[in-house]
C-alpha positions, 0 to 999 in steps of 0.5 A, a space after each residue: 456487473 453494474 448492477 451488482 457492485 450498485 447493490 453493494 453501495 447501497 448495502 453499505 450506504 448506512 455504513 458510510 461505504 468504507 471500512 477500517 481497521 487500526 492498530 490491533 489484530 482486530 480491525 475497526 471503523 468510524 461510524 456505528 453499524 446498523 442491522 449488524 452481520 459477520 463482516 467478511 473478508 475480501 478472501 473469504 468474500 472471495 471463497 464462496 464465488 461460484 464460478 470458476 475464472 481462470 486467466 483468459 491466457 493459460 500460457 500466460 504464467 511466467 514466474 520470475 525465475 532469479 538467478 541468485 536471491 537478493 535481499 527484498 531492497 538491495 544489498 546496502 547495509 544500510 537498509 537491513 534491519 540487522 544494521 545498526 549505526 556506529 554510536 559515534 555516527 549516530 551522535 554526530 548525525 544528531 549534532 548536525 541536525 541540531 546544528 543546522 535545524 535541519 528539517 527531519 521530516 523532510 530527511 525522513 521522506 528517503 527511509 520511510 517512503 522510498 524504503 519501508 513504504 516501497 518495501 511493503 508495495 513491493 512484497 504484496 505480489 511478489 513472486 519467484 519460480 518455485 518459491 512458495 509464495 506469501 499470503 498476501 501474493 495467494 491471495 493475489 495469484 491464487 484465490 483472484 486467478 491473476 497470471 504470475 508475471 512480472 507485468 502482474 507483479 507491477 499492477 499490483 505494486 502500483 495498486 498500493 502505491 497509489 493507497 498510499 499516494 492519496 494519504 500523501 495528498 493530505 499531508 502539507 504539500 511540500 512533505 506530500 509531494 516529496 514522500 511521493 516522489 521517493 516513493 515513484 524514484 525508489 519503484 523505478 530504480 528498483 525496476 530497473 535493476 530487477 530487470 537485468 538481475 532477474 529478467 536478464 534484460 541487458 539492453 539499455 535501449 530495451 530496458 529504456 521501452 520497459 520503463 517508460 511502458 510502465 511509467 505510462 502504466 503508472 499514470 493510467 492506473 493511477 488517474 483511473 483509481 482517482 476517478 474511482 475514489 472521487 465517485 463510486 464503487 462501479 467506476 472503482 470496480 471499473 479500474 480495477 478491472 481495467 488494470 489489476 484485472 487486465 480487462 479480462 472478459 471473464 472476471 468473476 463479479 465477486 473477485 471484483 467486490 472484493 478488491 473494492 472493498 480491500 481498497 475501500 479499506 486501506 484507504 479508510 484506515 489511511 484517512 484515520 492515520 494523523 500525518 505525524 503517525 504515517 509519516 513515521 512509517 506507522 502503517 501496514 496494508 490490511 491483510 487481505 485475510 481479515 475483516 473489518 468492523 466500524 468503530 464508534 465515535 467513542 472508540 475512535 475518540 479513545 484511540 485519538 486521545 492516546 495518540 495526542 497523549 503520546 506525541 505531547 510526552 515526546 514533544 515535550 520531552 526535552 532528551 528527545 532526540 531531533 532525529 525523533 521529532 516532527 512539526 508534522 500534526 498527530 492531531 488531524 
C-alpha cells in the first residue's frame, strides 16, 4: 500500500500534488500541467479497480430507519429556503445593524457555517432505509463499499468538516475560531436530536455516551487528517484508512487513491477561496463524479481579477446594504 500511494506522489510531484476546480462545471488548478493525460475522477478512478472489497462485516448494514421525514435541518421556518423575511423585519435589522456597527461577519458565522456549511457535511453521506440514496452517498456506500450506518454516516460528515476547518484556519482568527465552533455546535446539536428521532435513543444517560463517543471521534480523525495534510499522501492514505475506512483489513488500494485525491481537491479549491467568498457561503464540495485540471498562472489571474472587480463595485457601492458587507479580504 506504501508503495503504491508513493508512486502517486511522485506521479503528480510536477503537478504540485493537489488539484482544484472553481467556479464552473468544469474544474481547474493553479500551476500548468506537464505530460498532459485525461484527468479521472475519484469515481471513475474507483470503476476500474479490480478487486472486489466488500466490508469486512456483512451484518454490518444498518440504514437508519426514520419514523417521520424531517426537513435536512430542522423545522425552524427560519432555515427554509422558501422563508423570506417580513420587509419591515428586514429594515429594522439593517437599522440595528447600521446603528450600533455591528460586526456582520462575526453575525454571518450562525447561518453560514452552522447552517449552510453543516448542511453540505451533513447531505454527503447521508442515508435512510429504503430511500434512494444521493450521488454523493453512492459514491460513499456503493462504489467505496462502506457499511450504511449512522457511525458511517458521521466518518464521513467529519471528513468534510475538517475540509472546511483548515480553510477556517487561514481566516483572521477570531472569525476562524468562530465559524469553527458553529459549525462543531450545530453537528452535535443536530446529533443529539437524530439520536432520539431517528435511532429511538430516549436515554439521556445513553445519548450523553454517544456523544462524547463521537467527540472523541472528532478529535482523532481530525488530528490525524492534520498529520496527513502537513505530510504526505501515504500518512494522508493512512488516516483515511484508519477512520473513514475503520481500518478494515481488506481495503482496496484504489479506493484509497481516490479519496486522497478527492480530499486533495477540496482542499485545493478551498486554498484558491479568498476569505471574503468563503465566508459568505460561496463553496460547494467537489462532486466526486468530476475530475479536475489545473489552471495556469493566467487563468487563475483572470478569475482573481473578477473577484477583486466584484467586492470593489459592493464595497463602494453606497446603497449596499450593511448586512451585505465584510471587512473580511476578497484579495487574498
Amino acid at each position: 500500500m506504501l508503495r503504491r500511494i508513493l508512486h502517486y506522489n511522485r506521479l503528480r510531484a510536477d503537478n504540485s500534488r493537489v488539484i482544484m476546480p472553481h467556479f464552473s462545471r468544469r474544474w481547474y488548478a493553479s500551476d500548468p500541467i506537464k505530460n498532459t493525460k485525461e484527468l479521472e475522477s475519484p469515481e471513475r478512478l474507483i470503476k476500474r479497480s479490480s478487486m472486489a472489497a466488500e466490508p469486512l462485516d456483512f451484518s454490518n448494514n444498518a440504514p437508519v430507519n426514520r419514523v417521520k421525514k424531517r426537513p435536512l435541518l430542522s423545522d425552524s421556518k427560519y432555515e427554509s429556503k422558501e422563508y423570506q423575511l417580513p420587509k419591515w423585519k428586514e429594515a429594522f435589522a439593517e437599522l440595528v445593524l447600521r446603528v450600533f456597527r455591528l460586526d456582520m461577519d462575526k453575525i454571518r458565522a450562525g447561518p453560514v457555517s452552522g447552517s449552510y456549511y453543516y448542511a453540505l457535511c451533513k447531505e454527503q453521506g447521508l442515508q435512510f432505509e429504503n430511500e434512494p440514496l444521493s450521488k454523493t452517498a453512492r459514491f460513499f456506500y456503493e462504489d467505496l463499499k462502506l457499511p450504511r450506518t449512522f457511525s458511517q454516516w458521521f466518518q464521513i460528515a467529519i471528513l468534510h468538516e475538517w475540509l472546511l476547518f483548515v480553510r477556517m484556519r487561514g481566516m483572521p482568527f477570531k472569525y476562524g475560531k468562530n465559524y469553527q465552533q458553529k459549525l462543531v455546535d450545530r453537528t452535535f446539536s443536530d446529533i443529539e436530536l437524530r439520536l432520539v428521532e431517528e435511532m429511538n435513543v430516549n436515554s439521556g444517560r445513553i445519548r450523553d455516551q454517544y456523544l462524547k463517543d463521537f467527540h472523541s471521534q472528532l478529535r482523532g480523525a481530525v488530528l490525524s487528517y492534520d498529520e496527513g495534510f502537513f505530510t504526505d499522501d501515504a500518512t494522508l492514505a493512512a488516516a483515511l484508512w484508519r477512520n473513514l475506512f475503520g481500518g478494515r483489513k481488506n481495503v482496496d488500494i484504489i479506493h484509497l487513491e481516490a479519496m486522497v485525491r478527492y480530499v486533495r481537491s477540496q482542499l485545493y479549491v478551498l486554498s484558491k477561496m479568498s476569505d471574503r467568498d468563503f465566508a459568505l457561503g460561496n463553496f460547494k464540495f467537489v462532486p466526486p463524479d468530476e475530475a479536475v485540471e489545473l489552471l495556469t498562472p493566467t487563468q487563475e489571474g483572470e478569475i482573481r481579477k473578477k473577484v477583486i472587480e466584484k467586492y470593489e463595485l459592493i464595497d463602494k457601492d453606497p446603497n449596499t446594504l450593511p448586512s451585505q458587507r465584510s471587512k473580511l479580504s476578497y484579495k487574498n
